[in-house]
C-alpha positions as CSV (number, residue, x, y, z in Angstrom):
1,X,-1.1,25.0,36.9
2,X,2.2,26.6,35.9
3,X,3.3,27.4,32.6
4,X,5.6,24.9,32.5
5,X,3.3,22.0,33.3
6,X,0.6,23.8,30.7
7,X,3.4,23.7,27.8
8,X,3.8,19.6,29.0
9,X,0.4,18.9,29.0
10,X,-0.6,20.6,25.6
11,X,3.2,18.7,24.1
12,X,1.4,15.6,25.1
13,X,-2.1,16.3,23.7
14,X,-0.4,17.4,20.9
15,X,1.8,13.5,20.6
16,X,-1.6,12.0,20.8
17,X,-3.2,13.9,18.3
18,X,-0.1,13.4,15.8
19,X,-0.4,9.6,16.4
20,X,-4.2,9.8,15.3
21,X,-3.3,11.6,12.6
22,X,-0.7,8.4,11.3
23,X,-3.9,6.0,12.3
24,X,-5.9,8.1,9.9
25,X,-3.5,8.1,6.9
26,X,-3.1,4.1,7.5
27,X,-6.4,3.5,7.6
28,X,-6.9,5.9,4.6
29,X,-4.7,3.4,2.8
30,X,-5.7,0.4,4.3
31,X,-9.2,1.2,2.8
32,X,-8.2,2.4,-0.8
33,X,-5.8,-0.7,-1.1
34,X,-8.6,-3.1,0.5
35,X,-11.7,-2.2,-0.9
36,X,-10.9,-0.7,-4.4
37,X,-13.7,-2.0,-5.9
38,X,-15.9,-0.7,-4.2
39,X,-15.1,2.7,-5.2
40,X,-16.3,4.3,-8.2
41,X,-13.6,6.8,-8.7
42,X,-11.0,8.3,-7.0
43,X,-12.5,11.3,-5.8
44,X,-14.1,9.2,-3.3
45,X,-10.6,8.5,-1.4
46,X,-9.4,12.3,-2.1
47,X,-12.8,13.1,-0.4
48,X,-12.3,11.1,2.6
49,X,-8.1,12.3,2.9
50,X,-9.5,16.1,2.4
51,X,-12.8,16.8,4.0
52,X,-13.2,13.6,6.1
53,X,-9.6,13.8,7.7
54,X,-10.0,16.7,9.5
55,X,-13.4,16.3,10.9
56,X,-11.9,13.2,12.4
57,X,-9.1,14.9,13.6
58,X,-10.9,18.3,15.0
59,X,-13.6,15.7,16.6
60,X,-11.0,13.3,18.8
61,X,-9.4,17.0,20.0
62,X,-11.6,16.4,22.8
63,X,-10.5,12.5,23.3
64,X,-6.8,13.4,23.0
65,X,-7.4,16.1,26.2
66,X,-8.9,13.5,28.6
67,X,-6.4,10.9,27.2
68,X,-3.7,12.9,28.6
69,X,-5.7,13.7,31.4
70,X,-5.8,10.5,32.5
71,X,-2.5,9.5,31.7
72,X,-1.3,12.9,34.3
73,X,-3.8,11.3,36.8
74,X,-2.0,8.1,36.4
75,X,1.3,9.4,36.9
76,X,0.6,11.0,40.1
77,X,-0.3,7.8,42.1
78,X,-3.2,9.3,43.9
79,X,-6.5,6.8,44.1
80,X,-9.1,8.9,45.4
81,X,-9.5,11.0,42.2
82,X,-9.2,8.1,40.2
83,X,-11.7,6.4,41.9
84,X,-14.2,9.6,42.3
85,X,-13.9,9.4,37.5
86,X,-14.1,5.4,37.6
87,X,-17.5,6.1,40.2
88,X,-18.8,9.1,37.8
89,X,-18.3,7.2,34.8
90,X,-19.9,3.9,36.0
91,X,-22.8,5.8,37.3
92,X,-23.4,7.3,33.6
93,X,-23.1,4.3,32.5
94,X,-25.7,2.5,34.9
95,X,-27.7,5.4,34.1
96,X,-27.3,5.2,30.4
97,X,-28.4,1.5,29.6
98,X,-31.0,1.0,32.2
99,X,-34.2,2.1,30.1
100,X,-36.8,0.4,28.2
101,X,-40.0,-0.6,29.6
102,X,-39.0,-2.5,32.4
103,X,-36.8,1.0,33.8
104,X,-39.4,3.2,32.7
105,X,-39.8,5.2,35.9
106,X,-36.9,7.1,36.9
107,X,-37.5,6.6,40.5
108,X,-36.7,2.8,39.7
109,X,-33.6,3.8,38.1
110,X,-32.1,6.1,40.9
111,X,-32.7,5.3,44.2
């Protein structure tokens, strides 16, 4: 990948991670505003803008990456690696919620 493409890509990441940061602050407010009552102080809001925040943010660093991953894979207009995530990810999926009793055995699970 060239450097130019690199500076692109991390411009983009960094777009999506500025818009979560607006959806933060909104909700921030939405929830003060809403649900004063249930508050017993205003630490409790300063607690969620200043520790909260960014432990949001830092965690969806990982969701804004494969966001624009995905978006590049878009733009290109090439199906087959498209498909091969869409296969991977309904695979994990199938994987994931077929347990309980009646998919104990894993041999019933994946042929």
């Amino acid at each position: 990948m060239s450097e130019r493409r690199l500076r692109g890509a991390l411009h983009d990441v960094g777009g999506v991670l500025a818009s979560f940061v607006v959806l933060l602050v909104l909700e921030n407010l939405a929830i003060g505003f809403g649900y004063r009552a249930e508050f017993t102080a205003g630490w409790e809001m300063s607690l969620a803008g200043s520790a909260l925040g960014p432990l949001a943010l830092a965690a969806s660093i990982p969701l804004a990456c494969a966001a624009v991953g995905l978006g590049h894979l878009l733009a290109r207009r090439d199906a087959r690696p498209l498909a091969a995530l869409a296969a991977a990810a309904g695979a994990f999926v199938g994987l994931g919620v077929t347990n309980g009793r009646h998919f104990a055995s894993l041999a019933l699970r994946v042929p």
